[in-house]
Backbone as CSV, one residue per row, in Angstrom:
resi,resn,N_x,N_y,N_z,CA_x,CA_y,CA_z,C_x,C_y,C_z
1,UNK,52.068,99.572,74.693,52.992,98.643,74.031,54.396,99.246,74.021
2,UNK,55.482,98.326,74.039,56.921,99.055,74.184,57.280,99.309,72.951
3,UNK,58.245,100.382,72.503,58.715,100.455,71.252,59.242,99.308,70.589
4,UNK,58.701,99.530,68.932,59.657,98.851,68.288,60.754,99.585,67.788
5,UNK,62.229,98.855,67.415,63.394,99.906,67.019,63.088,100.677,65.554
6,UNK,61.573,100.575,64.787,61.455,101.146,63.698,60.645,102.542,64.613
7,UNK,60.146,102.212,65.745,59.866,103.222,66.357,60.559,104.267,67.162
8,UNK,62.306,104.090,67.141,63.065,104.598,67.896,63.933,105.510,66.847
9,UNK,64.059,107.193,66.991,65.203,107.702,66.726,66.170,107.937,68.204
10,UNK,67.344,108.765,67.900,68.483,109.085,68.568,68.585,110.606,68.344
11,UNK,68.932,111.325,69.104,69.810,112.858,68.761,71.171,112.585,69.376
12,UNK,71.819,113.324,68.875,73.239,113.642,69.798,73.238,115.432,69.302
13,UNK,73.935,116.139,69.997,73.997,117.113,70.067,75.638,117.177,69.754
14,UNK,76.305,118.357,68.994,77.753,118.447,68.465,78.175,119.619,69.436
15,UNK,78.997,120.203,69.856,79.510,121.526,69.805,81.134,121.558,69.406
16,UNK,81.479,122.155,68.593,82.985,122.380,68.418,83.678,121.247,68.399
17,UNK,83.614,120.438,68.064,84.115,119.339,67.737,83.538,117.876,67.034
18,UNK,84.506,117.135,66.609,84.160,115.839,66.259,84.656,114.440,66.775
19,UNK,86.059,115.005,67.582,86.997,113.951,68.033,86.034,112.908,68.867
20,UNK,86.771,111.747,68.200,86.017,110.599,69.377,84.575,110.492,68.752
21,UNK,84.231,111.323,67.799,82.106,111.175,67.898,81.830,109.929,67.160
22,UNK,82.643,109.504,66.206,82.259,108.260,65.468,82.476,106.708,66.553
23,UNK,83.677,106.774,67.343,83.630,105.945,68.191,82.249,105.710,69.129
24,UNK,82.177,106.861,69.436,80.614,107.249,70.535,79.216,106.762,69.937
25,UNK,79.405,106.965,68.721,78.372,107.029,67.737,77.906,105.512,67.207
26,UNK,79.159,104.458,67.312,79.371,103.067,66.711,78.233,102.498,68.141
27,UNK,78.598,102.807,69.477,77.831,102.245,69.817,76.450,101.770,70.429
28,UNK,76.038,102.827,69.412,74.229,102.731,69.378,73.717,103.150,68.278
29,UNK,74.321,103.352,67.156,73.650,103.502,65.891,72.673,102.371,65.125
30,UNK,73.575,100.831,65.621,72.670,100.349,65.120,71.493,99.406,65.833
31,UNK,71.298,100.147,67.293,70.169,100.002,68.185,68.944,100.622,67.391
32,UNK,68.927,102.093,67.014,67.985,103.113,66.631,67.838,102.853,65.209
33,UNK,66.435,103.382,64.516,66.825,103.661,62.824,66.752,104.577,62.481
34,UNK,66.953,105.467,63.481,67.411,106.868,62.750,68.169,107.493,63.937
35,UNK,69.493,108.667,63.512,70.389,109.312,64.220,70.061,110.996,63.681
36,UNK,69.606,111.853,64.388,69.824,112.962,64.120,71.070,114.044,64.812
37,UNK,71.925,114.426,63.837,73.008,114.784,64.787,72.988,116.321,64.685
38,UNK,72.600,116.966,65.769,72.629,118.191,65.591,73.139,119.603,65.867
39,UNK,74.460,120.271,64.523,75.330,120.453,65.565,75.279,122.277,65.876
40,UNK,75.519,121.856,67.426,75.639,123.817,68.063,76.936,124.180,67.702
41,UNK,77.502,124.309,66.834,78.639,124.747,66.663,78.680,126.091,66.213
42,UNK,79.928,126.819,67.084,79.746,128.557,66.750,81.048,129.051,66.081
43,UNK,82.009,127.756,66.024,83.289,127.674,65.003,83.390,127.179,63.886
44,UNK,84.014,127.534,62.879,83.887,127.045,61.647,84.315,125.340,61.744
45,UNK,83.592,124.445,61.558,84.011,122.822,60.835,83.955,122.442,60.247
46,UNK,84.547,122.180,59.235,84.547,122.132,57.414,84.142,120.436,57.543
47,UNK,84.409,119.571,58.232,83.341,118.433,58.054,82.373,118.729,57.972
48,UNK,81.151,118.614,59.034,79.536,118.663,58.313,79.325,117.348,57.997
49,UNK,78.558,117.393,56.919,77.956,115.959,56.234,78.489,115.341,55.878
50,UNK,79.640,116.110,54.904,81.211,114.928,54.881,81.300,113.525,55.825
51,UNK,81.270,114.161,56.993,81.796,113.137,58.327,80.982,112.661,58.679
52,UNK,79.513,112.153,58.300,78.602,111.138,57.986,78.335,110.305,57.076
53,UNK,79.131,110.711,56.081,77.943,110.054,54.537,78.287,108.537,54.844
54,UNK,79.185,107.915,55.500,79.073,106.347,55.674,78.124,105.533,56.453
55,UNK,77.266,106.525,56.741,76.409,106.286,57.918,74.739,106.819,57.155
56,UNK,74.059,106.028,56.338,72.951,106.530,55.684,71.738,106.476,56.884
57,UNK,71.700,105.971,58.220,70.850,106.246,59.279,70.998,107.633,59.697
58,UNK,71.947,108.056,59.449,72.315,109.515,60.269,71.467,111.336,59.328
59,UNK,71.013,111.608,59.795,70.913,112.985,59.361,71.423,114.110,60.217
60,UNK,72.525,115.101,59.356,72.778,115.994,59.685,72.203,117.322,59.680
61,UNK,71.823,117.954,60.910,71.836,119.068,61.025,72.079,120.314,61.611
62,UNK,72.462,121.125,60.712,73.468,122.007,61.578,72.538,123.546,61.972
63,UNK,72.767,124.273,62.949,72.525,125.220,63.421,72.810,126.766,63.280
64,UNK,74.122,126.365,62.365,74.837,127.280,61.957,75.069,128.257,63.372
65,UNK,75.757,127.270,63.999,75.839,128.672,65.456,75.146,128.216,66.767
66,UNK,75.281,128.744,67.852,74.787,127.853,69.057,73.778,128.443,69.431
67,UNK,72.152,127.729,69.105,71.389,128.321,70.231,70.534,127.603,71.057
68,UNK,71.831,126.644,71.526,71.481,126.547,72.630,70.958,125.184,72.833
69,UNK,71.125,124.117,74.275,70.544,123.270,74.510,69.700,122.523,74.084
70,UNK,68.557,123.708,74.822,67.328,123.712,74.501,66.718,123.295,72.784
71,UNK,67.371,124.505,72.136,66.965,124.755,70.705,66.928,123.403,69.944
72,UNK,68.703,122.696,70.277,68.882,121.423,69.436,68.162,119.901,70.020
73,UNK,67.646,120.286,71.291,66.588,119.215,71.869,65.386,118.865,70.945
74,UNK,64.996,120.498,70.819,63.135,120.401,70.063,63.401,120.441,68.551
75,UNK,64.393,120.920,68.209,65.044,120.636,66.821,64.935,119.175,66.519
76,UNK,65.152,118.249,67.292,65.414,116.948,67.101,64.381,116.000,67.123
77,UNK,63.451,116.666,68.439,62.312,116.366,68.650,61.228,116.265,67.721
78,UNK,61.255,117.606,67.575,60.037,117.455,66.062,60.431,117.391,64.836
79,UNK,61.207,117.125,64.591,61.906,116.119,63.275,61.621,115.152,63.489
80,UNK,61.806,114.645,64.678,61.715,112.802,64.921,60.172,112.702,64.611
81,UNK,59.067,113.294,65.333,58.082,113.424,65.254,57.388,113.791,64.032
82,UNK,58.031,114.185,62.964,57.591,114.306,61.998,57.653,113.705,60.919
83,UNK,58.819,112.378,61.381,59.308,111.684,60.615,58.384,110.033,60.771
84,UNK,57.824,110.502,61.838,56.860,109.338,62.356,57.677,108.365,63.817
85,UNK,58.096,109.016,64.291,58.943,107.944,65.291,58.064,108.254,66.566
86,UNK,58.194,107.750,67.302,57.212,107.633,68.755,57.835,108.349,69.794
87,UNK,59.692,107.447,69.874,60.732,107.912,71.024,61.955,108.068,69.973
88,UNK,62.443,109.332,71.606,64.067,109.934,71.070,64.395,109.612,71.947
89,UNK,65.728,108.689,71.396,66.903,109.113,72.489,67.898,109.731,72.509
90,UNK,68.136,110.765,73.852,68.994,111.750,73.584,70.555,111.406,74.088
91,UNK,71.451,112.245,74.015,72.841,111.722,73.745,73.683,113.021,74.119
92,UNK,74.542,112.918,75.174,75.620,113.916,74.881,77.188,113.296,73.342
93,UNK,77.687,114.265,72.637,78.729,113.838,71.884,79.681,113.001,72.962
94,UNK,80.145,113.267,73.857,80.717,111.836,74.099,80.403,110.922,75.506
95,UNK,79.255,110.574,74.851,78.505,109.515,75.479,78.498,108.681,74.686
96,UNK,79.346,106.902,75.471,79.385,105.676,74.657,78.245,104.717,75.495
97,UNK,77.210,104.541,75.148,76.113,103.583,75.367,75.898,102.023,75.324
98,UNK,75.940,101.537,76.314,76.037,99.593,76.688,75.134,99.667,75.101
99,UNK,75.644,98.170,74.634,75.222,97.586,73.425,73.409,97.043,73.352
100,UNK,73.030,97.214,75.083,71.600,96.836,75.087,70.902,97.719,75.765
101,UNK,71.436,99.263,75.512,70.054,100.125,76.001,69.094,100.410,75.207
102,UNK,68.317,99.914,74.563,67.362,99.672,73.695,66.298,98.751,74.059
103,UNK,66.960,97.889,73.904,66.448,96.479,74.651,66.237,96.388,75.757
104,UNK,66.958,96.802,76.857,66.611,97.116,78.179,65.876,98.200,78.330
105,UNK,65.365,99.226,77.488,64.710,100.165,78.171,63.126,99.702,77.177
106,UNK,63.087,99.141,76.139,62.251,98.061,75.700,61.412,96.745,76.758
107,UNK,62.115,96.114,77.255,61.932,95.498,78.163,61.666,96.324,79.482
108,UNK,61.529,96.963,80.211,60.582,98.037,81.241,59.900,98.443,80.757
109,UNK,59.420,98.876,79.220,58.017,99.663,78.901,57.315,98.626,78.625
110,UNK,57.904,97.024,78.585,56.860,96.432,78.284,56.113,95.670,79.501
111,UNK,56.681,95.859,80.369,56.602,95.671,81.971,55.954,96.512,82.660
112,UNK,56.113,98.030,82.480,55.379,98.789,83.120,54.706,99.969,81.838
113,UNK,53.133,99.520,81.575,52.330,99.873,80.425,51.503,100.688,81.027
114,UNK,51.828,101.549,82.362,50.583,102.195,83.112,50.718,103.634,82.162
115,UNK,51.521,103.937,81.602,50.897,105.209,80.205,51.687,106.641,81.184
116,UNK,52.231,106.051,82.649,52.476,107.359,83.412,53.828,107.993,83.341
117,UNK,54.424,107.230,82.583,55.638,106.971,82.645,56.407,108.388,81.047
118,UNK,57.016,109.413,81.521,57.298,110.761,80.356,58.770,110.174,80.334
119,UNK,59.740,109.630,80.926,61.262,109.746,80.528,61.868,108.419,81.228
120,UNK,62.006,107.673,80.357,63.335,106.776,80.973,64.591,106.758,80.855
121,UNK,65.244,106.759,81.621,66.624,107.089,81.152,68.130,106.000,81.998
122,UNK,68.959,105.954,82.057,69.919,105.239,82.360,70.318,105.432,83.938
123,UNK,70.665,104.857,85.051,70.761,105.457,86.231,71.915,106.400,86.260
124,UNK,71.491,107.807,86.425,72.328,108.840,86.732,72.775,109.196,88.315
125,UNK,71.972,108.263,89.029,71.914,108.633,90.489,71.951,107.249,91.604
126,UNK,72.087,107.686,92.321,72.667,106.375,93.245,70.973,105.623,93.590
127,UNK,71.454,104.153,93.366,70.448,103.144,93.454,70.845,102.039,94.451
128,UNK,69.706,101.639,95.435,69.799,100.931,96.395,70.439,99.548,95.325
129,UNK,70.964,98.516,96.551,71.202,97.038,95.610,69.825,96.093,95.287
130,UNK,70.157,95.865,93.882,68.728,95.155,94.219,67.416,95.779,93.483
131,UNK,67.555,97.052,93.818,66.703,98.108,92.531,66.263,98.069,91.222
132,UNK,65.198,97.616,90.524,64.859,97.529,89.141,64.976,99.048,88.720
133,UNK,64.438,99.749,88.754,64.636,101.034,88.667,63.994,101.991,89.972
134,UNK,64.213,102.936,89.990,64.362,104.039,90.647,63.410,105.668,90.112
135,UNK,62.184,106.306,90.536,61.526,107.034,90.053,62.364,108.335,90.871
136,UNK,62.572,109.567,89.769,63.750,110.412,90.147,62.834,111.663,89.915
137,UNK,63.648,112.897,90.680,62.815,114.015,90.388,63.156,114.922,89.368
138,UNK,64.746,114.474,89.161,65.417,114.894,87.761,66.221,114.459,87.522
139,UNK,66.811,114.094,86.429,67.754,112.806,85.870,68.738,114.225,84.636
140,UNK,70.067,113.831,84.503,70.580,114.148,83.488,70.023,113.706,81.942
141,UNK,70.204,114.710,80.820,69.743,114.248,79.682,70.443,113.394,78.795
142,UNK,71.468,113.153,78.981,72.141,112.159,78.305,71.914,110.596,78.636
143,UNK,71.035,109.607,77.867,70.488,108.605,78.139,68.807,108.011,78.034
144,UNK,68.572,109.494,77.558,66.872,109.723,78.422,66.388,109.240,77.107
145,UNK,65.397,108.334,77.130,64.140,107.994,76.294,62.929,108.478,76.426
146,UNK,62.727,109.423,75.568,61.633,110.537,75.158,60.644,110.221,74.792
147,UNK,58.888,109.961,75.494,58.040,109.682,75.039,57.572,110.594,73.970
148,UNK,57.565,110.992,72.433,57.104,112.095,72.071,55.965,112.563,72.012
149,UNK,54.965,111.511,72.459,53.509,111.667,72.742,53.498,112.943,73.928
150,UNK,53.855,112.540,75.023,54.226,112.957,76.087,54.927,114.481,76.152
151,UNK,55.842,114.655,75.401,56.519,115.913,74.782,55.787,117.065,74.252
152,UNK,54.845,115.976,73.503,53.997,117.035,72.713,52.858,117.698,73.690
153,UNK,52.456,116.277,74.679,51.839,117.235,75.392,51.872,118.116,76.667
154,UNK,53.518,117.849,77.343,53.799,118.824,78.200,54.726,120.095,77.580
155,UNK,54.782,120.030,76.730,55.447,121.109,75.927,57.173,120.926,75.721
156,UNK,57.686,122.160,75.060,58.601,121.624,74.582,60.304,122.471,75.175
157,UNK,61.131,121.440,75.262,62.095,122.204,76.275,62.468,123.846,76.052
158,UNK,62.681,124.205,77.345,62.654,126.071,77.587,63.682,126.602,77.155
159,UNK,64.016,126.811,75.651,65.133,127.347,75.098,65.803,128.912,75.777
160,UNK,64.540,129.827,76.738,65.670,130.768,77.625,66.322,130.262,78.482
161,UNK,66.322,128.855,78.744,67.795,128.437,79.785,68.996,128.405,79.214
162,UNK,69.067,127.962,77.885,69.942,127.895,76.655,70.808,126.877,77.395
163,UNK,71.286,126.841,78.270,71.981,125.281,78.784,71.772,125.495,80.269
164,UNK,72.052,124.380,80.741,72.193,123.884,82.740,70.643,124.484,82.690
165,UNK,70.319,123.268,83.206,68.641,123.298,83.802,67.660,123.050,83.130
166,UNK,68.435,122.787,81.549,67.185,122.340,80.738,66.341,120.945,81.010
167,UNK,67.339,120.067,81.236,66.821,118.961,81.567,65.894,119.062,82.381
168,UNK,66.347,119.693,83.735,65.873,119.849,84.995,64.585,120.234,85.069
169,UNK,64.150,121.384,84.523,63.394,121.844,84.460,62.090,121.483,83.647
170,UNK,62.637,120.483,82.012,61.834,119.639,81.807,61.174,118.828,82.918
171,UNK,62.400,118.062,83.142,61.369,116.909,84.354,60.603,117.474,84.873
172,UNK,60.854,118.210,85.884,59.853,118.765,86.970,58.552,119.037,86.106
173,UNK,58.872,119.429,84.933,57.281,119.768,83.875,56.816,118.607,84.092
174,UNK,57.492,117.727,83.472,56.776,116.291,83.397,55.939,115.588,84.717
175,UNK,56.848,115.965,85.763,55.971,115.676,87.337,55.231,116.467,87.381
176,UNK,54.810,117.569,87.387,54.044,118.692,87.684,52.397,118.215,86.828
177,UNK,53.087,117.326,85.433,51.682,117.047,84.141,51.656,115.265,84.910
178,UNK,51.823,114.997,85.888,51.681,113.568,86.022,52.322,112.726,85.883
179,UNK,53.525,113.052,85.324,53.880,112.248,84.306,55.104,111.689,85.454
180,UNK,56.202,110.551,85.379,57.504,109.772,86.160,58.141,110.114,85.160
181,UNK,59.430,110.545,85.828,60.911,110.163,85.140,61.472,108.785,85.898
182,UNK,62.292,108.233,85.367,62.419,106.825,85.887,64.088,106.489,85.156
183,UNK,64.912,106.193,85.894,66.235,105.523,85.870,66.057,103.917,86.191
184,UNK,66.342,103.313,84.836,66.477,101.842,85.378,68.024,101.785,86.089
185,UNK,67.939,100.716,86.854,69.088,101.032,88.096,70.946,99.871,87.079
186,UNK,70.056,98.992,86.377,71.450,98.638,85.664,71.790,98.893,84.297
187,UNK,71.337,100.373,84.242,71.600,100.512,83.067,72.939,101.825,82.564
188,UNK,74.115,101.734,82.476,75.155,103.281,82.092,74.984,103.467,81.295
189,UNK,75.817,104.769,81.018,76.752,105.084,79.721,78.323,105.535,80.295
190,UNK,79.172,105.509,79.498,80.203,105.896,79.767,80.530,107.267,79.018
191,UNK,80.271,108.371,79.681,80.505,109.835,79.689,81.605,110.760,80.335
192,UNK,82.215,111.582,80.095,82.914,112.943,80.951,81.774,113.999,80.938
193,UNK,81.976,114.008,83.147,80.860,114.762,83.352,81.274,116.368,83.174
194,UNK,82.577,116.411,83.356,83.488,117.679,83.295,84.790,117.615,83.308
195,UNK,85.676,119.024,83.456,87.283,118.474,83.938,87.319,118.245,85.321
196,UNK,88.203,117.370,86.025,88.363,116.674,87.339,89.574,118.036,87.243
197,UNK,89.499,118.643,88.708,89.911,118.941,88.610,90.697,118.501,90.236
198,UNK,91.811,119.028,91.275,91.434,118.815,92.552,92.418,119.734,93.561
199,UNK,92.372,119.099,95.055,93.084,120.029,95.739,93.448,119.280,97.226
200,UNK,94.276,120.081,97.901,94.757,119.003,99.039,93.581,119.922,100.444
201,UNK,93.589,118.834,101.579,93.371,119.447,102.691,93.864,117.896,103.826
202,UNK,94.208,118.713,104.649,95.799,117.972,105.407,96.211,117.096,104.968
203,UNK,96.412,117.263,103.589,97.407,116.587,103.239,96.535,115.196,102.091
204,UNK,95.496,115.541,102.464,94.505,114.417,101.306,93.994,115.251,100.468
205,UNK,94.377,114.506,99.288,94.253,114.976,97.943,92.496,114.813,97.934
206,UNK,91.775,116.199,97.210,89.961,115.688,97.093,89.759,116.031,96.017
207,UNK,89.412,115.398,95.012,88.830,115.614,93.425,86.894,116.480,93.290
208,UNK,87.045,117.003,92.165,85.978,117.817,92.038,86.024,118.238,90.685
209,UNK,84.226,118.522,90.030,84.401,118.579,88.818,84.240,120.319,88.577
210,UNK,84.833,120.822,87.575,85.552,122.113,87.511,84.833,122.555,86.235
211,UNK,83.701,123.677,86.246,83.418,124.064,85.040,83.654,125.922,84.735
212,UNK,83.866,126.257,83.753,84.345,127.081,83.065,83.311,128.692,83.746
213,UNK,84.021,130.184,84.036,82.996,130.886,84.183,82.056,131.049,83.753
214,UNK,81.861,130.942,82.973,80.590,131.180,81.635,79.887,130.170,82.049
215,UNK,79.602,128.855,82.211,78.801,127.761,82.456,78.304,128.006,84.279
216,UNK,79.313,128.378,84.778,78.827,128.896,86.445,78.190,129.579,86.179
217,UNK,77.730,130.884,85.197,77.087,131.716,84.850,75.728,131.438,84.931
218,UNK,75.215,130.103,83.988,74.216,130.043,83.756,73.780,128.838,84.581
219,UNK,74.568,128.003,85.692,74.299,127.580,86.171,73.208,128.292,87.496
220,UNK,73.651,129.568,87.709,73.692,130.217,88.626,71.832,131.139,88.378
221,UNK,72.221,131.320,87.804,71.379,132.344,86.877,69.675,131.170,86.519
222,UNK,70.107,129.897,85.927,68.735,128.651,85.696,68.564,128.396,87.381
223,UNK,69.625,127.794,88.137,68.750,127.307,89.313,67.638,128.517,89.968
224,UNK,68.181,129.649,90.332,67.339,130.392,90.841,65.932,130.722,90.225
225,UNK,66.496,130.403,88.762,64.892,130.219,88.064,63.810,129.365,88.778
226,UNK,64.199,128.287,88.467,63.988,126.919,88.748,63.639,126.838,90.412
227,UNK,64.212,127.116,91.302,64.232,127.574,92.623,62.539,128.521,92.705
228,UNK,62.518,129.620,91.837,61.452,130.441,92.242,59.933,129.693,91.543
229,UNK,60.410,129.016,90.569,59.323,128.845,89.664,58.814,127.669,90.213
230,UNK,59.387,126.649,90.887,59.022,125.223,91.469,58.706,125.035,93.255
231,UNK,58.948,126.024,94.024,59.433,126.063,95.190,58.082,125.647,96.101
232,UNK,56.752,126.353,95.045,55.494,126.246,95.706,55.082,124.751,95.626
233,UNK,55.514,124.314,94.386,54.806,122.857,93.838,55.564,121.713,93.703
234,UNK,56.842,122.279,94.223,57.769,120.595,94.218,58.576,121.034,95.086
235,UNK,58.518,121.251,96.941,59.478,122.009,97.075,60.448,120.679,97.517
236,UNK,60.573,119.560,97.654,61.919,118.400,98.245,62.504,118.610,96.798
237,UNK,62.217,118.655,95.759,63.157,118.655,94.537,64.031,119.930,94.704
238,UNK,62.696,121.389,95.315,63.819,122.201,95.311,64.749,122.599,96.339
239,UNK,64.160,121.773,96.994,65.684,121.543,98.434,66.901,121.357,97.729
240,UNK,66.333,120.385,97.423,67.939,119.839,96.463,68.706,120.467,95.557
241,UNK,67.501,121.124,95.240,68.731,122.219,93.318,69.092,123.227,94.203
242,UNK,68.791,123.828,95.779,69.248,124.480,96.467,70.615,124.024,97.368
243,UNK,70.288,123.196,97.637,72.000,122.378,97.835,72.760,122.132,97.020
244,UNK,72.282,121.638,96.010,73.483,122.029,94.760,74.389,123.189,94.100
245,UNK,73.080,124.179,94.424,73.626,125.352,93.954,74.819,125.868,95.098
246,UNK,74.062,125.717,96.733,75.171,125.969,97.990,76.682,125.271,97.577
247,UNK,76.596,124.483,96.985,78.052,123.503,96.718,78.546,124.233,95.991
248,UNK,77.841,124.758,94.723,79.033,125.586,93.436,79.276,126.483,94.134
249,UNK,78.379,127.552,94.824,78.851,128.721,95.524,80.397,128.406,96.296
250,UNK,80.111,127.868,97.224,81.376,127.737,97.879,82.480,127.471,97.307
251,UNK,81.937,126.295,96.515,82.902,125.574,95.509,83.897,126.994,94.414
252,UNK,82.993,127.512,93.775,83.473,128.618,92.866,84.502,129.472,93.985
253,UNK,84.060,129.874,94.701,84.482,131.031,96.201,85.888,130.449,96.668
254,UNK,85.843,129.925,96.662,86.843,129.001,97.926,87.854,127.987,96.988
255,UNK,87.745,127.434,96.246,88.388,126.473,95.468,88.874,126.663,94.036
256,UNK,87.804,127.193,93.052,87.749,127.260,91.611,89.161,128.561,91.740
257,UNK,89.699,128.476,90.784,91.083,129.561,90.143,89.889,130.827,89.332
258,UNK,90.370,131.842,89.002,89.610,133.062,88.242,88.897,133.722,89.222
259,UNK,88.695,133.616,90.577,87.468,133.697,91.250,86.808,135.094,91.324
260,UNK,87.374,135.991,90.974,87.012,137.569,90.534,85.981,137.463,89.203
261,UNK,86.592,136.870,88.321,85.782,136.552,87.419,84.145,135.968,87.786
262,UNK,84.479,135.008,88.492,83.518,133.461,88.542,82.381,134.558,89.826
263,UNK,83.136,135.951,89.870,81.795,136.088,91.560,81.376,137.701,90.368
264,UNK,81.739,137.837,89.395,81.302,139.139,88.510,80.251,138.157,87.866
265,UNK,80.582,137.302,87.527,79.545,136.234,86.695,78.321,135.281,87.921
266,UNK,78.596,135.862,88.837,77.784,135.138,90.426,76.789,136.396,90.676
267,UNK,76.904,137.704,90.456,76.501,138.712,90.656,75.440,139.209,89.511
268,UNK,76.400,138.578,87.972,75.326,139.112,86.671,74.495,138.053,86.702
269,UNK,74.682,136.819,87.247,73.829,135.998,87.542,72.194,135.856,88.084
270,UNK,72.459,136.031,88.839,71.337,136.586,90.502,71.071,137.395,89.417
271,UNK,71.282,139.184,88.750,70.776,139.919,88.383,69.610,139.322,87.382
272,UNK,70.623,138.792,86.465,69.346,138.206,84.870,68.655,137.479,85.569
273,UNK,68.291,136.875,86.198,67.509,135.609,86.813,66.320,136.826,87.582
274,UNK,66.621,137.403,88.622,65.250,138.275,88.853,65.078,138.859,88.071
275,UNK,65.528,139.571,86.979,64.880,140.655,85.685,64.702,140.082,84.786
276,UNK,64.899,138.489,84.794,63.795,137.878,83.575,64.780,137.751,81.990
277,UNK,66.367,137.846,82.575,67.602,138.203,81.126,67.628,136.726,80.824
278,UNK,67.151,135.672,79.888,67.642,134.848,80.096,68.069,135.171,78.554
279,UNK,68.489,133.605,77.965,68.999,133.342,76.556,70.269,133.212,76.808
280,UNK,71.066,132.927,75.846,72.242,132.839,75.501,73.063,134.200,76.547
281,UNK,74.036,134.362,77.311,74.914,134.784,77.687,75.666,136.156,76.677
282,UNK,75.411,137.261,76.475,76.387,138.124,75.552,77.508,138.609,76.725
């Protein structure tokens, strides 16, 4: 049977900020009946609960400090689950959500009841015309509708990635236990995937998204995880997180500004990843 919305919470995840979150927040609060907002913040923000109380769907909780992706996923998770809810949906802070992803992702579970189905989520990836949805081998987490049945029984996201690859690496769990991830094909959100950043070559300007050393870090450091740990049992998925990763390489090398930095953090990378360093970054 498809959810009912007494059966639906929300997470959003905070870090270091609030700007914009109530706008983000207006448009799907009152899809869900419950919002858990949970924040990784490692700077002082004297809002907090303050900057909810108009919002009695919402529960705040804070972390006191970042640990991590992962942490505020299953944080959210088994709260929801304990609160009696079935599905989460998860949320980056500024992710603004069409007024009927609820309803539309309501309408496919009640369409497709084969029980195989661990994550639906919004199309993150290119869809033929014409496409009801699209079965993916990993989808971004912002959008995703969380079976928690399903959660509970492929286990619960891998807090040593602490960010980049958590998602990823969920899914592939979820394929590995049987289970589909699935993008319905007309469904967005309107998100920033990063800073745009760009550069010329003869003379044509080419845009590209630009992330910080520290995040190349652990980008670098999860795929090769992910790469060694999947390679036997899903290897076309890991073609792909291997071409992705070939893109930042170059990308970082050749393009990104700091690049002394970005290849000391390419090097401690590779290292923690074969010796097993994961967690949070010191």
């Amino acid at each position: 049977m498809p959810p009912e919305k007494s059966q639906i919470a929300a997470t959003v995840i905070v870090f270091n900020r609030f700007d914009k979150l109530k706008d983000n927040i207006d448009t799907y609060i009152s899809q869900i009946d419950k919002l858990y907002v949970v924040d990784n913040s490692d700077v002082d923000l004297t809002l907090g609960e303050k900057y909810f109380e108009e919002y009695p769907t919402i529960e705040y909780i804070s972390n006191l400090g970042n640990p991590g992706v992962a942490n505020a996923l299953n944080t959210a998770a088994k709260k929801a689950f304990s609160d009696g809810y079935k599905f989460l949906l998860t949320l980056d802070d500024d992710s603004k959500a069409p007024s009927d992803i609820i309803r539309k992702m309501q309408v496919f579970l009640r369409e497709h009841t084969d029980n195989s189905i661990g994550l639906v989520s919004v199309a993150h990836s290119d869809h033929k015309k014409g496409q009801v949805f699209r079965k993916v081998s990993f989808t971004m987490t912002s959008g995703n509708l969380l079976d928690l049945s399903v959660y509970n029984k492929v286990g619960t996201f891998n807090e040593d990635l602490f960010i980049d690859g958590v998602d990823t690496e969920y899914n592939l769990r979820l394929s590995t236990s049987g289970f589909d991830v699935v993008e319905i094909s007309n469904l967005f959100l309107q998100h920033q995937l990063g800073k745009v950043e760009s550069f010329s070559v003869l003379g044509k300007k080419m845009f590209y998204v630009s992330h910080a050393p520290a995040r190349y870090y652990y980008m670098v450091r999860n795929t090769i995880f992910l790469i060694r740990k999947y390679m036997k049992i899903k290897p076309f998925p890991v073609l792909k997180l291997f071409y992705i990763l070939c893109k930042e390489i170059v990308k970082s090398s050749f393009i990104e500004s700091e690049k002394k930095i970005r290849f000391s953090f390419f090097l401690k990378a590779i290292n923690d990843s074969l010796t097993g360093n994961f967690g949070k970054l010191k």
